[in-house]
C-alpha positions in Angstrom: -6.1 -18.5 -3.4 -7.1 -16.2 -6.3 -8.2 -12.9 -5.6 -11.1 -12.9 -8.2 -14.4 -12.9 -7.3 -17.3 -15.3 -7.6 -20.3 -16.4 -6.3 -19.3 -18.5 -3.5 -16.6 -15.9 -2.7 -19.4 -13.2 -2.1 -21.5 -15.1 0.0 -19.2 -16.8 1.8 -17.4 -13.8 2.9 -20.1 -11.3 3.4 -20.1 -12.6 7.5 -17.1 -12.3 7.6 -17.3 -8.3 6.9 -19.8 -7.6 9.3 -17.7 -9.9 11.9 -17.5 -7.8 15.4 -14.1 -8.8 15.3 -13.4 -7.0 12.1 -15.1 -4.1 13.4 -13.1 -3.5 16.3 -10.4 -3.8 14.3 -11.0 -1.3 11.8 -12.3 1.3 14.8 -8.3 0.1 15.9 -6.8 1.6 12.8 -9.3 4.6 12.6 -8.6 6.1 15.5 -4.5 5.5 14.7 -4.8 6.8 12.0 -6.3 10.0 12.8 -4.7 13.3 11.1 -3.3 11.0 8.6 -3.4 11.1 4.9 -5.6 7.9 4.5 -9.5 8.9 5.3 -11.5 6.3 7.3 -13.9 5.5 4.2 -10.5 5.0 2.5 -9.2 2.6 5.4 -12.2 0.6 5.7 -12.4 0.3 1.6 -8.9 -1.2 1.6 -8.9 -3.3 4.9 -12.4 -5.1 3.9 -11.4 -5.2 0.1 -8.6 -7.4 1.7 -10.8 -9.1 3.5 -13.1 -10.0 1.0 -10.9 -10.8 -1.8 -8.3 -12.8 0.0 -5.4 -11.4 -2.1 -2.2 -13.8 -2.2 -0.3 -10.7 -3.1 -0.9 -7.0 -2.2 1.7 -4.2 -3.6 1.7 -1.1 -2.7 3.4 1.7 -4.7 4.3 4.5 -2.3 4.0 3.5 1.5 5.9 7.2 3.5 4.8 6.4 6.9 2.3 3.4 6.0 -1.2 5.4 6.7 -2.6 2.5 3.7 -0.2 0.1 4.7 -1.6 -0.2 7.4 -5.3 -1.6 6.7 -3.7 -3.6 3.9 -1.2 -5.4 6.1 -3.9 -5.4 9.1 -6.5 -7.5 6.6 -4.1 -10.1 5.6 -3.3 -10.4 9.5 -7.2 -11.0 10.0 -8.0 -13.3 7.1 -4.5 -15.0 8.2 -3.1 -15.5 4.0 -1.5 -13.1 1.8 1.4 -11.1 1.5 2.0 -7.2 1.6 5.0 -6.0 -0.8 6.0 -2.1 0.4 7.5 -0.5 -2.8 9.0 3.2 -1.1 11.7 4.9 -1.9 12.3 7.2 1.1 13.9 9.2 -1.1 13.0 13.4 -1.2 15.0 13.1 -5.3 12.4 10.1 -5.9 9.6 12.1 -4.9 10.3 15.2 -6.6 11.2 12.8 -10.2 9.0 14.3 -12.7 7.3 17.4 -10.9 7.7 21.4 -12.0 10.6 22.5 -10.2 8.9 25.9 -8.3 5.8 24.2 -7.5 4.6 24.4 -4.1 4.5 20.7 -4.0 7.9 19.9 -5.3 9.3 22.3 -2.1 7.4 20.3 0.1 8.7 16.9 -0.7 12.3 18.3 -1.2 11.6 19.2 2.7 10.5 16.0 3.7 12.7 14.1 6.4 12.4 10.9 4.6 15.1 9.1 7.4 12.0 10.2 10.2 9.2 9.1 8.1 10.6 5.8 7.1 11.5 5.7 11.1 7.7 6.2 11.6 6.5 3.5 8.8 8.8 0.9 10.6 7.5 2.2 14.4 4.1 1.2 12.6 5.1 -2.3 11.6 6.1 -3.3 14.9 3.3 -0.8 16.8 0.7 -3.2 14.8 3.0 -6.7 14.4 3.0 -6.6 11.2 6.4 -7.0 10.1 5.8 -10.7 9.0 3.3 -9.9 6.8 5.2 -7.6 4.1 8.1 -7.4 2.6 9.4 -3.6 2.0 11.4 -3.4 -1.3 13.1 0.4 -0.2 13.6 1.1 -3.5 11.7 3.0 -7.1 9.3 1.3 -8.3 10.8 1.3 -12.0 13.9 -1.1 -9.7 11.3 -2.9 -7.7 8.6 -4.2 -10.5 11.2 -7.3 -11.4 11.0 -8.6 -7.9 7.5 -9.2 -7.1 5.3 -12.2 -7.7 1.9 -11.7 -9.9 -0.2 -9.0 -8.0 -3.7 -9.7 -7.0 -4.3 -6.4 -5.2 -2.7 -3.2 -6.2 -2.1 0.1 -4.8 -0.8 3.1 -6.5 0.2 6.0 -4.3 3.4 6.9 -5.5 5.2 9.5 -7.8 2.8 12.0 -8.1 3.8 13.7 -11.4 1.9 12.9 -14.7 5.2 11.0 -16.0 5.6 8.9 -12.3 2.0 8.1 -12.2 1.8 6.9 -15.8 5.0 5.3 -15.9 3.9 3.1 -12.4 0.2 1.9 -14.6 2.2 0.7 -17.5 4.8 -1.1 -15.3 2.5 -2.7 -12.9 -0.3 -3.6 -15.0 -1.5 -7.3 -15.9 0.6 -8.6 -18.1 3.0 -5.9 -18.7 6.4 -6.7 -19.2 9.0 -5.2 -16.3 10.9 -2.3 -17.5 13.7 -0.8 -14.9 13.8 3.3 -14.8 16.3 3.1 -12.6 
């Protein structure tokens, strides 16, 4: 099913988003995801875009421990279609790519223990049984752009600097032709 929206679309799924069902699950993943980087307006915008839209394929471009993996993944679980592709790295040199070398940022993410965060994002597949539902490319994005299908639902949260963020736009953008940075 295409992820574009029409008529019948709209009112066909606007039930559906006021669905008790789909409230308790979001109220679920709010209170998990408490203290995390991913707000609840945030959460519920990605989970009931999901919902709504009925993506065949979601990619998401910079996962760490899955705070808006997790309302992606949880939405194609609800409307039972779709697939979530994970693009992340784990990877502290990765994270760093492109950022001034004594910013307070670039310390941060050389600090990160990406083996205990990727630990975490995987805790969270099984946590929510969600494995099925995605397919984690642990990888750049520049190496993973070549092996995912046409993208109906994207989500950039990845390399932070102006190059990494640019350079991720261009790549995963309709009709743009792969390029590996790798």
């Amino acid at each position: 099913m295409s992820a574009e929206w029409d008529a019948a679309c709209v009112e066909g799924d606007h039930a559906s988003l006021s669905s008790p069902v789909l409230a308790e699950l979001e109220a679920e993943i709010f209170e998990h995801l408490k203290g995390s980087w991913c707000s609840e307006q945030k959460a519920k915008l990605l989970i009931e875009l999901v919902v709504h839209t009925r993506p065949g394929a979601c990619v998401e471009i910079g996962a760490f421990s899955g705070s808006t993996t997790l309302p992606i993944l949880a939405g194609l679980r609800h409307v039972g279609s779709g697939r979530g592709y994970v693009v992340e790295a784990w990877s502290n040199e990765e994270a760093i790519r492109g950022l001034p070398n004594h910013d307070a940022h670039t310390s941060w993410w050389e600090s990160v223990d990406m083996a205990t965060v990727r630990s975490q994002f995987d805790q969270m597949l099984e946590t929510w049984s969600l494995r099925s539902w995605c397919e984690v490319l642990a990888e750049a994005s520049g190496q993973a752009v070549s092996q995912l299908p046409a993208i109906d639902l994207l989500h950039l949260d990845g390399n932070f600097s102006t190059e990494g963020a640019a350079l991720d736009s261009e790549q995963y953008s309709p009709g743009s032709s792969p390029v590996d940075t790798s």
